[in-house]
VEXDREN-2710 file (C-alpha; in Angstrom, 1 decimal):
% VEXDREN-2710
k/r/px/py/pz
1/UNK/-265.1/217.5/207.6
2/UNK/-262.2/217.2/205.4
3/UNK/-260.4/214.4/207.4
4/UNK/-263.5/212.5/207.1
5/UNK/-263.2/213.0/203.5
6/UNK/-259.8/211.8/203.7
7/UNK/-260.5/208.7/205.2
8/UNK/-263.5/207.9/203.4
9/UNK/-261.0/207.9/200.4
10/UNK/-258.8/205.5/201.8
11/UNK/-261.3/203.4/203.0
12/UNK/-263.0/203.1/199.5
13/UNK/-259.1/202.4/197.9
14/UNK/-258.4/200.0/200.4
15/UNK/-261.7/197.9/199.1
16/UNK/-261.0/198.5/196.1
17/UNK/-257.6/197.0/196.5
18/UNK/-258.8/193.3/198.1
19/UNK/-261.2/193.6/194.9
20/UNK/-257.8/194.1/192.4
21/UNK/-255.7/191.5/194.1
22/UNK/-258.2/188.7/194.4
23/UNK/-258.5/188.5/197.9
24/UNK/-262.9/189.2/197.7
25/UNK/-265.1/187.2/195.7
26/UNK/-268.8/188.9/194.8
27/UNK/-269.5/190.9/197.9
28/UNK/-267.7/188.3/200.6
29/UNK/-265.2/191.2/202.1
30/UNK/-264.6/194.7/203.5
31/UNK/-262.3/196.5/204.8
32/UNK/-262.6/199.7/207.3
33/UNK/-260.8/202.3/208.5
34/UNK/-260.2/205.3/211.7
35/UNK/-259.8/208.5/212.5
36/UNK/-259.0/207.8/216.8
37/UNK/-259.0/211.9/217.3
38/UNK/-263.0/212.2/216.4
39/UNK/-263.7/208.5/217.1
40/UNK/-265.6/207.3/213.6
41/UNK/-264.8/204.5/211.8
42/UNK/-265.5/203.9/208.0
43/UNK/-266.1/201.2/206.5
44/UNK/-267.7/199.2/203.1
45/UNK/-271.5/198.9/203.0
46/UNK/-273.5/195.8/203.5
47/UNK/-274.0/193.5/200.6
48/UNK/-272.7/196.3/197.9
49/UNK/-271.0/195.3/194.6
50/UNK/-267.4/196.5/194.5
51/UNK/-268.2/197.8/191.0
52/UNK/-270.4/200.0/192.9
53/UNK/-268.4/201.5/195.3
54/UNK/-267.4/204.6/196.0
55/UNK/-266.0/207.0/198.6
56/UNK/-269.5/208.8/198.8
57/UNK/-270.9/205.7/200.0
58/UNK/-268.1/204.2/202.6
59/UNK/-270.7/204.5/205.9
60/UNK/-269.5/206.3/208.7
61/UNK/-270.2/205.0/212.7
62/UNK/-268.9/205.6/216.0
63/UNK/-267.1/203.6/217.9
64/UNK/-270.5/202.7/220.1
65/UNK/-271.9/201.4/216.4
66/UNK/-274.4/204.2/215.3
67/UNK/-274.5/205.2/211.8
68/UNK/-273.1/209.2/211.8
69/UNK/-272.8/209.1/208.0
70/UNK/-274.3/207.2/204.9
71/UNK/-277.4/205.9/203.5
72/UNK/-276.6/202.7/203.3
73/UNK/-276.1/199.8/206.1
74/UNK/-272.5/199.7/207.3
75/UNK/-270.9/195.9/206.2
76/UNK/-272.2/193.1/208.7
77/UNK/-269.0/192.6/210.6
78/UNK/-268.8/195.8/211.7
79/UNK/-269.0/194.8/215.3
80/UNK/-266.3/192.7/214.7
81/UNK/-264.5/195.4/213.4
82/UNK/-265.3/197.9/216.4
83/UNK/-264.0/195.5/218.6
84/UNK/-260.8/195.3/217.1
85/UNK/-260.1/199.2/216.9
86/UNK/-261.6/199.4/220.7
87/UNK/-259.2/196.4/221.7
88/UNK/-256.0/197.4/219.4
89/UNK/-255.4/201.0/220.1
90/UNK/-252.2/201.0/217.7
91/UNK/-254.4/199.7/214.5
92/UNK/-256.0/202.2/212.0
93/UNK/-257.5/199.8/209.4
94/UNK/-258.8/196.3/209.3
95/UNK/-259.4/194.3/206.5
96/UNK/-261.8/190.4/206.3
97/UNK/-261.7/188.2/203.3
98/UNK/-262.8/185.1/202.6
99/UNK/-259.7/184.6/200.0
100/UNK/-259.2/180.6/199.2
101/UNK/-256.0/179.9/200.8
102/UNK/-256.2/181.6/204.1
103/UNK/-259.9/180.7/204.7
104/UNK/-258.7/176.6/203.5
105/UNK/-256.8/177.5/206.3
106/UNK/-259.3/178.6/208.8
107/UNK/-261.8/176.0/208.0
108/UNK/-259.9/173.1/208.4
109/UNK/-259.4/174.9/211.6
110/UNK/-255.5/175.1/211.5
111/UNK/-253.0/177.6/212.8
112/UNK/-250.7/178.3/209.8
113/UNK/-247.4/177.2/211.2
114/UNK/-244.1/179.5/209.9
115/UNK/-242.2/177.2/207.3
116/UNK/-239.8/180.4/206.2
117/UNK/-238.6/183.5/205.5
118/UNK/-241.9/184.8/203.4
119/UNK/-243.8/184.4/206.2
120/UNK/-241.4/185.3/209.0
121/UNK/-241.1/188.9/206.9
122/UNK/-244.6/189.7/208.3
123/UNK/-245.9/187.5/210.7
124/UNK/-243.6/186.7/213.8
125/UNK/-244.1/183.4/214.1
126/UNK/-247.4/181.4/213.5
127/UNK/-250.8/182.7/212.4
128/UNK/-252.9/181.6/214.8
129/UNK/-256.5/180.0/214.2
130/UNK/-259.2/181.0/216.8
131/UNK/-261.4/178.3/218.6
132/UNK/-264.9/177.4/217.0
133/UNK/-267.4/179.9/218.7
134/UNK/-269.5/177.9/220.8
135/UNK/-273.8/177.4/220.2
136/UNK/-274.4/180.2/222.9
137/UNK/-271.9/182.6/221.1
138/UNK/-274.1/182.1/218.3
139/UNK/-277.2/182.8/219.7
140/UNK/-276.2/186.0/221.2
141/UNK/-274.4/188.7/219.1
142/UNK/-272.8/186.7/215.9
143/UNK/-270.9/189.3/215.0
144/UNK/-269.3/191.1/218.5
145/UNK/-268.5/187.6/219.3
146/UNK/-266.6/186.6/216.6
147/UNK/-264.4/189.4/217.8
148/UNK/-264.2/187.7/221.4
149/UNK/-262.5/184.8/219.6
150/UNK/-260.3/186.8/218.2
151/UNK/-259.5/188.3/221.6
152/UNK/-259.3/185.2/223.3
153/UNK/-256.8/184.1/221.0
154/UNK/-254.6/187.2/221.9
155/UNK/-254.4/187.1/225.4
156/UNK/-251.2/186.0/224.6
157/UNK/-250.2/187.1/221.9
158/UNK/-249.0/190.5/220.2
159/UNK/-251.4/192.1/217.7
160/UNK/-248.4/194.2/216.7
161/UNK/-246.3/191.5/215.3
162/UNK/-248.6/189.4/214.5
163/UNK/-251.3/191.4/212.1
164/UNK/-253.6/188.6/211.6
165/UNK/-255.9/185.7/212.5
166/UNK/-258.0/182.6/210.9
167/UNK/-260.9/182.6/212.5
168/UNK/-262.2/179.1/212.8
169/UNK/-264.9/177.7/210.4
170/UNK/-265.3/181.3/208.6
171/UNK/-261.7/183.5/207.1
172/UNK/-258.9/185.6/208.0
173/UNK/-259.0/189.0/209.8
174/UNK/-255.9/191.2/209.4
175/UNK/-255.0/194.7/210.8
176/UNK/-252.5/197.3/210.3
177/UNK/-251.9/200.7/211.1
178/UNK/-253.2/202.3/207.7
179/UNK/-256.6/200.7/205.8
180/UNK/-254.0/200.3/203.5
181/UNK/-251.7/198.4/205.5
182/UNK/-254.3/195.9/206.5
183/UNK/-255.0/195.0/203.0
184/UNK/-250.9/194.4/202.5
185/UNK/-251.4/192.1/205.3
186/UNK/-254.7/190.4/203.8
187/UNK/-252.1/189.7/200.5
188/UNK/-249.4/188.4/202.1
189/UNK/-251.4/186.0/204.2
190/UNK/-253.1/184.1/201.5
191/UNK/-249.5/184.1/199.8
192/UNK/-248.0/182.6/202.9
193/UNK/-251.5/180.6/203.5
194/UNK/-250.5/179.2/199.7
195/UNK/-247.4/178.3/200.0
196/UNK/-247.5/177.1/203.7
197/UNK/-250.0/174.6/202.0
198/UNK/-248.0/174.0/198.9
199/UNK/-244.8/173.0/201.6
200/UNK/-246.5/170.7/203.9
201/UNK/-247.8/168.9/200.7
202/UNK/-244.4/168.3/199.4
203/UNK/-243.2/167.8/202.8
204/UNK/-245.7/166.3/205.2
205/UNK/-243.7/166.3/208.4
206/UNK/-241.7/169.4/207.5
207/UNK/-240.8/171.3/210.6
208/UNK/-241.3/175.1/211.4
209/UNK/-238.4/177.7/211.1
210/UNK/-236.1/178.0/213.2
211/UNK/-236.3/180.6/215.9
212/UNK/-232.9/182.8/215.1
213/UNK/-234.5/183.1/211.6
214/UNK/-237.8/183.5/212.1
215/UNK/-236.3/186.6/214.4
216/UNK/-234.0/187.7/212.2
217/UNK/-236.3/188.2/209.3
218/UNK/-239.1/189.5/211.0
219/UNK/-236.6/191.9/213.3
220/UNK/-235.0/193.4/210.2
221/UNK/-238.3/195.1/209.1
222/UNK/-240.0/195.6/212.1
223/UNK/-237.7/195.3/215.4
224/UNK/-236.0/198.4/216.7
225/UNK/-233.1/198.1/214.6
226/UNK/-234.6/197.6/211.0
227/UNK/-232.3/198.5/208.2
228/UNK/-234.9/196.9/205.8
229/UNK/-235.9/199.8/202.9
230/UNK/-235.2/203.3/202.4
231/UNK/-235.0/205.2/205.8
232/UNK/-236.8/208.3/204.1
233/UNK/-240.0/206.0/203.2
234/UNK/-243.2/206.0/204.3
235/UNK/-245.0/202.9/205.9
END
């Protein structure tokens, strides 16, 4: 199937990617990607090296979770990542890292407030930090229930303007609508994450942005009048 192909492609560049920009240490990562018209996600295999990857063995599963593709077992968090495609209908790639500034983030259990314009560029407003899954979470399904965090920290919030999370205790989650575009998002988190730290260091009771900033930064890329780039580019 030659979109499978495709995607299988992606999905192997997009690891490949968090591998090249230091976002994955070892095997700690993955990232995953969909085709909505057939209803199969792709994503990294379970405990593989990145030096060993390749697009042959990206696993392919349906949205229910069964393997349709690959000999090898699909990355742990794929339930999480099922979740997130089934729950976010605009998304077509998600990426999870346990990168050191976005996970110092997540597990001293902190939102990561918006200090500036870096930040407001991508993420409108503050990255939230979900709450610490509870003993019977634990005991049921680890995995599909680390996406209920997630969801429970978006009831109110926008998944579209905000294209990530810290889950509590554990790393960052980010989404996009390419694989590729959820590993962007993965970057510029742990550079925010890094310099969000670096700021309240030098600056212990420095306050967050101010709102007609923050708007203005992250409106000029992404709101309905963006002028930001080349009108003829590509997202």
């Amino acid at each position: 199937m030659p979109e499978l192909a495709a995607l299988r492609e992606k999905v192997y560049r997009a690891n490949i990617l968090l591998k090249e920009l230091g976002l994955v240490t070892a095997t700690f990562g993955n990232a995953s990607g969909i085709d909505r018209a057939s209803g199969t996600m792709v994503i990294k295999p379970s405990g593989v090296g990145y030096e060993s990857l390749s697009p042959q063995n990206m696993v392919a599963v349906s949205l229910e979770g069964r393997v349709l593709e690959g000999q090898l077992a699909p990355s742990s968090d794929t339930k999480t990542h099922l979740r997130l495609y089934r729950a976010f209908p605009e998304i077509g790639g998600v990426a999870h890292t346990h990168s050191r500034f976005a996970t110092s983030w997540a597990q001293a259990r902190r939102p990561l407030p918006c200090f500036g314009t870096t930040h407001a560029d991508v993420f409108h407003g503050e990255v939230p930090c979900t709450a610490i899954m509870r003993d019977e979470q634990i005991r049921r399904d680890y995995e599909e229930e680390t996406a209920v965090q997630i969801l429970e920290t978006f009831a109110r919030l926008d998944y579209r303007t905000m294209p990530g999370v810290l889950v509590a205790c554990h790393g960052p989650f980010t989404w996009g609508g390419s694989p590729e575009l959820a590993v962007y998002h993965s970057q510029m988190l742990e550079e925010v994450a890094q310099t969000g730290l670096f700021s309240r260091a030098l600056h212990p009771r420095l306050p967050r942005i101010k709102r007609s900033l923050l708007d203005k930064h992250f409106d000029r890329k992404h709101g309905k009048d963006a002028y930001y780039g080349q009108k003829d580019a590509k997202a």
